[in-house]
N, C-alpha and C positions, 0 to 999 in steps of 0.2 A: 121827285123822290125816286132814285134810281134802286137802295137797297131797301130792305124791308123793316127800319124803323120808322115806328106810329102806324103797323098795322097789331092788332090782336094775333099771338100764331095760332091760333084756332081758325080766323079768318082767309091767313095764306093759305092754312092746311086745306081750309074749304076750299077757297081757291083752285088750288093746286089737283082736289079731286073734282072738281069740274072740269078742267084743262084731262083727266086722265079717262072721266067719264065721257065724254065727249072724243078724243083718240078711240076707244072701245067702241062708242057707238058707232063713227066712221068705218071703223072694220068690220064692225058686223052688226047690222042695222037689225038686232034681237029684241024682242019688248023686254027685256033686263034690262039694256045697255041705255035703251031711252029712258026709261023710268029712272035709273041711276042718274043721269044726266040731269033729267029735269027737276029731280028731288034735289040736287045740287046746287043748281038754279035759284029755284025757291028757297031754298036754305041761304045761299048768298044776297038774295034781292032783300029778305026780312033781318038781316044781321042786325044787330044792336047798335054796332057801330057807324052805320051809318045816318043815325040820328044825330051823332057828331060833327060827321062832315061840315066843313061851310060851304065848298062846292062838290056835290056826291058826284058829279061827271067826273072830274076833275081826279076824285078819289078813286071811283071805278079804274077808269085807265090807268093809272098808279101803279094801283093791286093789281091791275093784269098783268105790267111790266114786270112787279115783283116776284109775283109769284111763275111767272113766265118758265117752261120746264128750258134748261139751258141746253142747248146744240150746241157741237162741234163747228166753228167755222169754217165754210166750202171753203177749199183752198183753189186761187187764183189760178188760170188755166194760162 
């Protein structure tokens, strides 16, 4: 699943603020940035949806790709 049908967007959105809380904490390793992060975490590990999965590995990595923030590609030297 390379685009984001058959996730919840509340899901990617969480996603997505993991992937932004985790950027923040790397730059500034603040006890906000952690606690952001981890609540993040936690909020994505108990989602609903993944009571759905038939293989929740399978689905994790999915959702990572989906929700993945998209970069510019390095152009060829």
């Amino acid at each position: 699943m390379s685009d984001t049908a058959g996730f919840p967007a509340d899901l990617l959105d969480l996603q997505r603020r993991w992937y932004a809380a985790e950027a923040a904490w790397a730059a500034d390793p603040a006890e906000e940035h952690r606690l952001a992060f981890a609540e993040a975490g936690a909020q994505l590990y108990a989602h609903p949806h993944w009571a759905t999965a038939e293989n929740r590995h399978k689905a994790v990595m999915e959702l990572k790709q989906a929700a993945r923030p998209q970069t510019e590609p390095t152009p060829a030297a």
